[in-house]
C-alpha positions as a printed NumPy array, in Angstrom:
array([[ -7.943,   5.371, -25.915],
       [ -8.28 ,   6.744, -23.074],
       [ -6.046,   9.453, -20.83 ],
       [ -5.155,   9.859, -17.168],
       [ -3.381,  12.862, -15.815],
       [ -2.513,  13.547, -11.963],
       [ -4.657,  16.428, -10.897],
       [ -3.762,  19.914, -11.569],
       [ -5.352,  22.758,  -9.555],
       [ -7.691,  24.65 , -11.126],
       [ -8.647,  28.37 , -10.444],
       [-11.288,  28.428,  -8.406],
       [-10.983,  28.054,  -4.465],
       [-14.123,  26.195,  -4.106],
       [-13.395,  23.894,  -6.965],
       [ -9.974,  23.502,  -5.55 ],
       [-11.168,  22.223,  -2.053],
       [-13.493,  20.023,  -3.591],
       [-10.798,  18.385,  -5.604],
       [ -9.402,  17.357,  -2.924],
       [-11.87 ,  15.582,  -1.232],
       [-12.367,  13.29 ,  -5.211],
       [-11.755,   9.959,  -5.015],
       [-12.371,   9.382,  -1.369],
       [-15.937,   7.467,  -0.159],
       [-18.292,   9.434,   1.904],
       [-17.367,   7.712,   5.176],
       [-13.729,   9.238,   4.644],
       [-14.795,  12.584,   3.515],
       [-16.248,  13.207,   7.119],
       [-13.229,  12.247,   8.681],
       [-11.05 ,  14.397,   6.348],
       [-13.284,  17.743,   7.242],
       [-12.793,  16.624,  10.542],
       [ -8.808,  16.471,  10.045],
       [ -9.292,  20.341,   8.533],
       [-11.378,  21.469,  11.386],
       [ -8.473,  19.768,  14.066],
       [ -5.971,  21.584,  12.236],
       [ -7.331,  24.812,  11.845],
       [ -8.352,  24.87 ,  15.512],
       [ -5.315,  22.9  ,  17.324],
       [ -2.325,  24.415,  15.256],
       [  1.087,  22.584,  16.886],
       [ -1.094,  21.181,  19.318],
       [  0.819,  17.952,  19.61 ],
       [  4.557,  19.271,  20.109],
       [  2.768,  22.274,  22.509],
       [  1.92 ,  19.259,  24.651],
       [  5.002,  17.246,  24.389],
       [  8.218,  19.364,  23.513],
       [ 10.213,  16.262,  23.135],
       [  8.553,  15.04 ,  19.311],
       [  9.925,  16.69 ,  17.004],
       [  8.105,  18.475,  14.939],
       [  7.192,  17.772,  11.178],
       [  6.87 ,  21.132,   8.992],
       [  4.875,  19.632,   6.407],
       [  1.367,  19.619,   7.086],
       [  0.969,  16.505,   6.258],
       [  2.235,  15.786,   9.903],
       [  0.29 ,  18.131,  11.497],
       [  2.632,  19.315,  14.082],
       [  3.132,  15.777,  14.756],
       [  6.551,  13.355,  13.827],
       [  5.991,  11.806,  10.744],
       [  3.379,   8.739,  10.41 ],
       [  3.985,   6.592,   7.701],
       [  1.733,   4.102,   6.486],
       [  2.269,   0.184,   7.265],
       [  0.618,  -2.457,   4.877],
       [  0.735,  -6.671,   4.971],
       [  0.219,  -8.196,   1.602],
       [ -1.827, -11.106,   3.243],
       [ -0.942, -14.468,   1.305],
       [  0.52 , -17.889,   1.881],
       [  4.027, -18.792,   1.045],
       [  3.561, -20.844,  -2.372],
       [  1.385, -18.361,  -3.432],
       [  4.513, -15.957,  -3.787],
       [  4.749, -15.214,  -7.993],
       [  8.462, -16.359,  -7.818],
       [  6.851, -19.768,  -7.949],
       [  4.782, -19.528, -10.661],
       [  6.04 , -21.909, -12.856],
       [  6.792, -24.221, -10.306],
       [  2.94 , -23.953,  -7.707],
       [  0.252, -24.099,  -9.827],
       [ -2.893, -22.72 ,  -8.621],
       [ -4.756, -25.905,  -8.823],
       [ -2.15 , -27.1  ,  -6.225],
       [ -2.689, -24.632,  -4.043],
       [ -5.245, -26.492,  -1.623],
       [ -2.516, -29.58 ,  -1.291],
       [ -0.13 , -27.511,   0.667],
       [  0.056, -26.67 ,   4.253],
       [ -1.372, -23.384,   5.058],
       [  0.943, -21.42 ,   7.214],
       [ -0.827, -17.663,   6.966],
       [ -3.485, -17.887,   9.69 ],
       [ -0.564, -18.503,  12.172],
       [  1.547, -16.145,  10.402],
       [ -0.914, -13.405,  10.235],
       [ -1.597, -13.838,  13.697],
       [  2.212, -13.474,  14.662],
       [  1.774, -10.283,  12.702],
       [ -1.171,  -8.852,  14.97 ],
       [  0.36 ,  -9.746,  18.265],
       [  3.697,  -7.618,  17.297],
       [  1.531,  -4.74 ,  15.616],
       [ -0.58 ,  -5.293,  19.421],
       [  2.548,  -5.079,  21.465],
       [  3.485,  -1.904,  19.586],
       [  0.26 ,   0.121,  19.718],
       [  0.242,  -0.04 ,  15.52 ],
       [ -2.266,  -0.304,  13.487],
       [ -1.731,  -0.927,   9.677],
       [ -3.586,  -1.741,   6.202],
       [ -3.955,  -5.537,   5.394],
       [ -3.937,  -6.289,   1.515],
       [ -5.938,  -9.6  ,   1.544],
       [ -6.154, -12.206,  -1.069],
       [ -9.456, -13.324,  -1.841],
       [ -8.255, -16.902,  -2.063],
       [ -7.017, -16.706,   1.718],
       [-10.206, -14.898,   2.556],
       [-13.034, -17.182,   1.161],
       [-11.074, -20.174,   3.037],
       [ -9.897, -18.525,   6.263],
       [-12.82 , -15.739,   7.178],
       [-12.553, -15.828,  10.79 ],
       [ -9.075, -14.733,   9.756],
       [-10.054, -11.323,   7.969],
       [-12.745, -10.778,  11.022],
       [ -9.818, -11.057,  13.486],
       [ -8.276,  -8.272,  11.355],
       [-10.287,  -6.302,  11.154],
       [-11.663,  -6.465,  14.547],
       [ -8.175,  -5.482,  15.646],
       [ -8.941,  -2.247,  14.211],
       [ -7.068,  -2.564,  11.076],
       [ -8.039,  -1.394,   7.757],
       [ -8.76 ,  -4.059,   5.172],
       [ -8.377,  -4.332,   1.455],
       [ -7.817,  -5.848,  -1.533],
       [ -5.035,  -7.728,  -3.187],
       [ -6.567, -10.207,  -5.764],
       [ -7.934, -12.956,  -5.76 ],
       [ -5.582, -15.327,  -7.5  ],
       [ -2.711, -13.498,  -7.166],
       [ -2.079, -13.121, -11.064],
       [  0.239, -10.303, -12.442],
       [ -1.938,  -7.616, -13.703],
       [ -0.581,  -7.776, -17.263],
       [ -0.609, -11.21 , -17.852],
       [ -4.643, -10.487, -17.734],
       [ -7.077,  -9.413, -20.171],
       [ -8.928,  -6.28 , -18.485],
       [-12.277,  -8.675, -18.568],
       [ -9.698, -11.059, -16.254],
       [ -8.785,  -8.203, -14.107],
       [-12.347,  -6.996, -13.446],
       [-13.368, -10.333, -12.986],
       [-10.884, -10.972, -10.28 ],
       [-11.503,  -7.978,  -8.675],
       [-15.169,  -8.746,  -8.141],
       [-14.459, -11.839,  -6.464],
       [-12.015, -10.974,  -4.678],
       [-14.006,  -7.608,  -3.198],
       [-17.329, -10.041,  -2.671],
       [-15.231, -12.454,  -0.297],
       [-13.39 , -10.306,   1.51 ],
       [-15.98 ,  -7.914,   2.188],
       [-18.601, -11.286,   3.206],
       [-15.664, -12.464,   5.385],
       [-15.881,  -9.429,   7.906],
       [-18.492,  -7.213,   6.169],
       [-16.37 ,  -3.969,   6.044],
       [-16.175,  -1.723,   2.889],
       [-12.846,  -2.682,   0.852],
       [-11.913,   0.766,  -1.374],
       [ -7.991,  -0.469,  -1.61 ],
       [ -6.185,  -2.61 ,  -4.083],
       [ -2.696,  -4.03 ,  -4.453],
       [ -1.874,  -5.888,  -7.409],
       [  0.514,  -8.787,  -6.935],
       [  3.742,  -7.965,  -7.025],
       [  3.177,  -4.489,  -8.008],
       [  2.272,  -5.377, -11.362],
       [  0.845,  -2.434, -12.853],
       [  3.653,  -1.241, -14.697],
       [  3.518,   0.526, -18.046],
       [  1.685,  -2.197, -20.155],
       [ -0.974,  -2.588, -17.661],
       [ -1.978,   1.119, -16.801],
       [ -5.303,   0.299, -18.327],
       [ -6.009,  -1.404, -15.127],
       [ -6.564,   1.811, -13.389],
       [ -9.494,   2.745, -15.66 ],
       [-10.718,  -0.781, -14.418],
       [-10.61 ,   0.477, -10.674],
       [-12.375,   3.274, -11.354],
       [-14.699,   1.595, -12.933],
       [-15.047,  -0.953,  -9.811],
       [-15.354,   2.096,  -7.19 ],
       [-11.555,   1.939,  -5.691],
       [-10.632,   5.186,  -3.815],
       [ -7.255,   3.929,  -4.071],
       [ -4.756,   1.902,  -6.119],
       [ -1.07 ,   0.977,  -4.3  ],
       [  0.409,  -1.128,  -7.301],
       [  3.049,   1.383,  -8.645],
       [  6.834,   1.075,  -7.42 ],
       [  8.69 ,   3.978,  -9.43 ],
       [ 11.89 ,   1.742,  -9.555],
       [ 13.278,  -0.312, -12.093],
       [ 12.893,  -3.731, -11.746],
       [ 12.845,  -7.154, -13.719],
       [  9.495,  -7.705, -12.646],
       [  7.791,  -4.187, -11.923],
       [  7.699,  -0.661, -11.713],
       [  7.804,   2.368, -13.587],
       [ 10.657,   3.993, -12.64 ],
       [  9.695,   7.523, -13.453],
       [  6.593,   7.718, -11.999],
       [  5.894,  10.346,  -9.091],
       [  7.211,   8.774,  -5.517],
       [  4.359,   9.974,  -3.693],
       [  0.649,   9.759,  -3.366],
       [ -0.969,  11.192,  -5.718],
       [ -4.271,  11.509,  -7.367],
       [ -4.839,   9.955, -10.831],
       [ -7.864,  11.647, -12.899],
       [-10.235,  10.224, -15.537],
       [-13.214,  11.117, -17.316],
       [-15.362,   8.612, -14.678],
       [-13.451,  10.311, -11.836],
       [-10.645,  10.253,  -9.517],
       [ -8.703,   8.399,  -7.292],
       [ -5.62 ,   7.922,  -5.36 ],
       [ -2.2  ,   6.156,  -6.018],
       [  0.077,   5.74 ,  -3.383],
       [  3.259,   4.204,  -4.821],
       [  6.026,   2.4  ,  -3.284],
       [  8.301,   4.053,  -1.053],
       [ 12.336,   5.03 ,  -2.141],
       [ 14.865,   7.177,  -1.125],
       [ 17.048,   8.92 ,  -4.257],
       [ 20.274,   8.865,  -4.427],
       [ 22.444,  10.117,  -7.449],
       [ 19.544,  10.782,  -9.478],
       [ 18.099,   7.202,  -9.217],
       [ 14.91 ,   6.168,  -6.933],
       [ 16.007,   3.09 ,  -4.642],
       [ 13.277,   1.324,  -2.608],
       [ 12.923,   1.043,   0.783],
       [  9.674,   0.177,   1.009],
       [  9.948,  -3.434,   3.365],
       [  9.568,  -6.619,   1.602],
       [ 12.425,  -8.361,   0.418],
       [ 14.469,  -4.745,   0.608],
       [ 13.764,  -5.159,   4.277],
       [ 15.277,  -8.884,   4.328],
       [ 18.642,  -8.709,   1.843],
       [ 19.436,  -5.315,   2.988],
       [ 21.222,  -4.67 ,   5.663],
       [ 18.568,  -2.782,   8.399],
       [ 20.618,   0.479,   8.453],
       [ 19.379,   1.092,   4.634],
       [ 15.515,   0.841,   5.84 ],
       [ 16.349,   3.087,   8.457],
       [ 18.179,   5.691,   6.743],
       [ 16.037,   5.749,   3.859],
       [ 12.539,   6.409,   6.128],
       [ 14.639,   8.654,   8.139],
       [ 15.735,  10.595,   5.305],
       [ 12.02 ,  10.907,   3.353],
       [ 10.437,  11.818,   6.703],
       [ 13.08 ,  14.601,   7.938],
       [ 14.522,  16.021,   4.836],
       [ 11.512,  15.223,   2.646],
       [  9.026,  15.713,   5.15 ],
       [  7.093,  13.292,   3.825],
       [  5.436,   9.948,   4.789],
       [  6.84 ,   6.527,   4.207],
       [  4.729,   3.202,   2.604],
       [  6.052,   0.053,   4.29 ],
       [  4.999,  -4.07 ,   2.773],
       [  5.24 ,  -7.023,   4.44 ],
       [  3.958, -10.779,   4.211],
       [  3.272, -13.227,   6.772],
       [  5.643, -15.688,   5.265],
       [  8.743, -13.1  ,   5.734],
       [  8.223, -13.611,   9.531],
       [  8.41 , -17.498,   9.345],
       [ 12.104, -18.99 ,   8.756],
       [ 10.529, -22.704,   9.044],
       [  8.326, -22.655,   6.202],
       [  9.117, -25.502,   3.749],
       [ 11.112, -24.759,   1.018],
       [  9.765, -24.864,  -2.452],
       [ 11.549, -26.029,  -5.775],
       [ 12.379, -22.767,  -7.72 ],
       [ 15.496, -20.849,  -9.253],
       [ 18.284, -19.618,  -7.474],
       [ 17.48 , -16.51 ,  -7.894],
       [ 14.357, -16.858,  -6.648],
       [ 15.026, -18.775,  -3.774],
       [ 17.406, -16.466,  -2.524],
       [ 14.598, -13.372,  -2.572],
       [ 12.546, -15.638,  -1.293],
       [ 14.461, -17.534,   1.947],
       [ 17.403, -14.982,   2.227],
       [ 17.274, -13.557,   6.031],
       [ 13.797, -15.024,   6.958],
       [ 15.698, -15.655,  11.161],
       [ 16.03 , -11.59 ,  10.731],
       [ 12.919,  -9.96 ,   9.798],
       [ 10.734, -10.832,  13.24 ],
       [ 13.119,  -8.433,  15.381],
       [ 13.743,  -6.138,  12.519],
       [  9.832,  -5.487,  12.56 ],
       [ 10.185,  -4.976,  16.113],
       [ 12.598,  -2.557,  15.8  ],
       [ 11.271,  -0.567,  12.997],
       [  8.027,  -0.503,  14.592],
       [  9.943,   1.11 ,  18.084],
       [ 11.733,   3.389,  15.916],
       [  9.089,   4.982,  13.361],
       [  5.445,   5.685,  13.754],
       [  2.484,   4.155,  11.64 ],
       [ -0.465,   3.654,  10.597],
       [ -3.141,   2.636,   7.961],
       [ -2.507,   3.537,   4.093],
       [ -6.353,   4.806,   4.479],
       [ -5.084,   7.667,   7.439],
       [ -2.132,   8.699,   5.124],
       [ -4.129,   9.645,   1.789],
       [ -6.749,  11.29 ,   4.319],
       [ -3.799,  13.256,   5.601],
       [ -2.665,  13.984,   1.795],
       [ -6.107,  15.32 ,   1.038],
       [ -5.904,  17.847,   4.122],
       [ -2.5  ,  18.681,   2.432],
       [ -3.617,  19.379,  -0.935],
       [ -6.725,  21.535,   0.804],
       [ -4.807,  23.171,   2.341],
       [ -1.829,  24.594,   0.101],
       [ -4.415,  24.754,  -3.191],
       [ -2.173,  22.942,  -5.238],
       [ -1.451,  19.345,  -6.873],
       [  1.189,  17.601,  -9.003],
       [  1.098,  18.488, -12.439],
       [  2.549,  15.663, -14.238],
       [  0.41 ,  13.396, -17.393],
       [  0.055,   9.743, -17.534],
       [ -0.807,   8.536, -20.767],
       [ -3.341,   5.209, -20.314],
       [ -3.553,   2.554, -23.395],
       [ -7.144,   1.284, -24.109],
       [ -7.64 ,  -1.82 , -21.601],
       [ -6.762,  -5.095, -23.752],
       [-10.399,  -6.959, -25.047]])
C-alpha cells in the first residue's frame, strides 16, 4: 500500500521554492528560473506595452491574458475505445489510415494561427508513421505520450501498464529523438481503480500525468478530484497532474475541455466555460482534440448508437469551431502551463492541501 497526497507547503522558504521546482526535468527547471527572473524584473510588462490585453491578476498570467494549454490526442479513427468490441487490435493494420492527413490538417490550422500545442502520440501511430512525429515536432510542438495500444488503464495489470509505457516512450522518442516526460491515458482512464498507475509513472520518470477528468462519467473520471494542476507526491518523488478542464455550475464540475464536449455542444458552452475559468477563475484552461474530429468523411464503423453518435455527431462543425476558438483564446503547450504553475506556487509559498489515497498496483 502505498499513499499519494498533493503537496502541502512546508515551513521553510528554501524548502518551499525547491518544492516547486519537483517533478519537473532539468531542461525545464532552467526555463522555470528563467520565468521567475522575467517576472521579478518585467512586472506588467506585457499590458505596459499594449494597454488593449487585458490583464490577468493571477500570476499565473503574468500580466499577460490568460494562456491555456492546447493538446491533440494523436490516433486514428478505429482506434477510438468506443470500438472496442467491434476493431480489434489485430485489425488495426487492415484499415485505411487517415491520421497522417489528419494530423497534418491539424498543423496547418495551429500554423495559420501562430499556436503551438502538446501532441499526445500513440506509439502504434508513431512506430508506423515517424516522419509524422518529426513533422511535429519540428513544428515546434511539444510531444508526448499516450500509449501504445490505446488500452484503458484499468483493464491492465500494472506489469501491462509499464510495459506499454516503455514501448510506447522508446518509439516515440526514436521517431523524432526528443525527450517525452507527458502521458495521457486513453480515454482518461485513470479513474479511482487505477490510481496505482501513477506510482507506475513515477516509477518510469514522467514529470507529468494528464489522465484525470474530475467529472462523472460512464467511462472516466473522478469527479471530486482537484480541477487544476496540481502536484501529486510519493515516497520516489513528485510530479504533476493536470486534469481535464470544467466549469462548475450548481455545485457540479461540467467539462469543457474539447473533445466530443466541443462537437455535441453547442460552441457558446466552450466559450463561456474558458471564458469564465480564465476571467473569474483566473486560471488556465486544458483543451483535447483528435485528428479524426476534424474529418467528417471518415468511414463509418459498426458500433452502438450511443457510440456512434459521440463518435460522428457534428464532425462538418469542429474544423471552423477550431478556427474560431483558436482566434478567440490564446494557447499553448501543456509543458508552458505547469512551468507557469511552478512560478505560481514559488511565488505565493503555498500548495493544495488535499490527500489521495493510492491502492497497491494490481500483480
Amino acid at each position: 500500500m502505498s499513499s499519494h497526497h498533493v503537496k502541502t507547503s512546508p515551513d521553510d522558504t528554501h524548502r518551499r521554492r525547491l518544492q516547486g521546482l519537483n517533478g519537473f526535468p532539468d531542461q525545464w527547471v532552467s526555463a522555470i528560473r528563467s520565468r521567475l527572473a522575467v517576472r521579478l524584473l518585467s512586472g506588467n510588462l506585457v499590458n505596459r506595452l499594449d494597454p488593449s490585453i487585458p490583464e490577468t491578476i493571477d500570476s499565473r498570467g503574468f500580466g499577460s491574458p490568460c494562456i491555456n494549454a492546447i493538446t491533440i490526442d494523436v490516433e486514428d479513427y478505429f482506434q477510438v475505445s468506443a470500438f472496442d468490441d467491434y476493431v480489434s487490435r489485430d485489425q488495426w493494420g487492415s484499415f485505411e489510415s487517415r491520421v497522417c492527413q489528419n494530423t497534418d490538417r491539424l498543423l496547418e490550422i495551429f500554423a495559420e494561427h501562430n499556436t503551438i500545442g502538446t501532441f499526445f502520440v500513440l506509439g502504434w501511430v508513431a512506430e508506423r508513421y515517424p516522419k509524422l512525429v518529426r513533422r511535429i515536432a519540428s513544428a515546434g510542438h511539444e510531444i508526448a505520450s499516450h500509449g501504445y495500444a490505446h488500452r484503458l488503464v484499468y483493464t491492465q495489470t500494472a506489469r501491462e501498464f509499464r510495459d506499454d509505457l516503455r514501448r510506447a516512450k522508446r518509439v516515440i522518442e526514436d521517431a523524432c529523438g526528443v525527450q517525452v516526460c507527458g502521458y495521457r491515458a486513453p480515454s482518461y482512464s485513470i479513474t479511482r481503480r487505477s490510481l496505482w498507475a501513477l506510482d507506475v509513472l513515477l516509477d518510469e520518470g514522467y514529470s507529468y500525468d494528464a489522465s484525470i477528468y474530475p467529472i462523472h462519467h460512464d467511462r472516466y473520471g473522478i469527479p471530486d478530484a482537484p480541477r487544476h494542476a496540481f502536484q501529486v507526491a510519493a515516497d520516489r518523488g513528485g510530479m504533476w497532474e493536470l486534469p481535464g478542464s470544467t466549469t462548475q455550475l450548481a455545485g457540479k464540475n461540467l467539462p469543457i475541455g474539447g473533445g466530443g464536449y466541443f462537437r455535441l455542444l453547442p460552441y457558446t458552452w466552450t466559450r463561456y466555460g474558458i471564458q469564465t475559468v480564465n476571467a473569474q477563475e483566473q486560471r488556465p484552461v486544458v483543451f483535447y482534440l483528435h485528428p479524426w474530429e476534424i474529418d467528417p468523411d471518415q468511414p463509418r464503423l459498426r458500433a452502438s448508437a450511443i457510440s456512434r453518435l459521440r463518435h460522428y455527431r457534428n464532425l462538418h462543425k469542429t474544423e471552423p469551431r477550431l478556427r474560431r476558438l483558436l482566434s478567440e483564446f490564446k494557447f499553448h503547450t501543456a509543458r508552458s502551463l505547469l512551468e507557469r504553475e511552478a512560478v505560481a506556487a514559488i511565488e505565493q509559498m503555498s500548495s493544495p492541501s488535499a490527500t489521495w489515497p493510492v491502492p497497491a498496483a494490481p500483480a
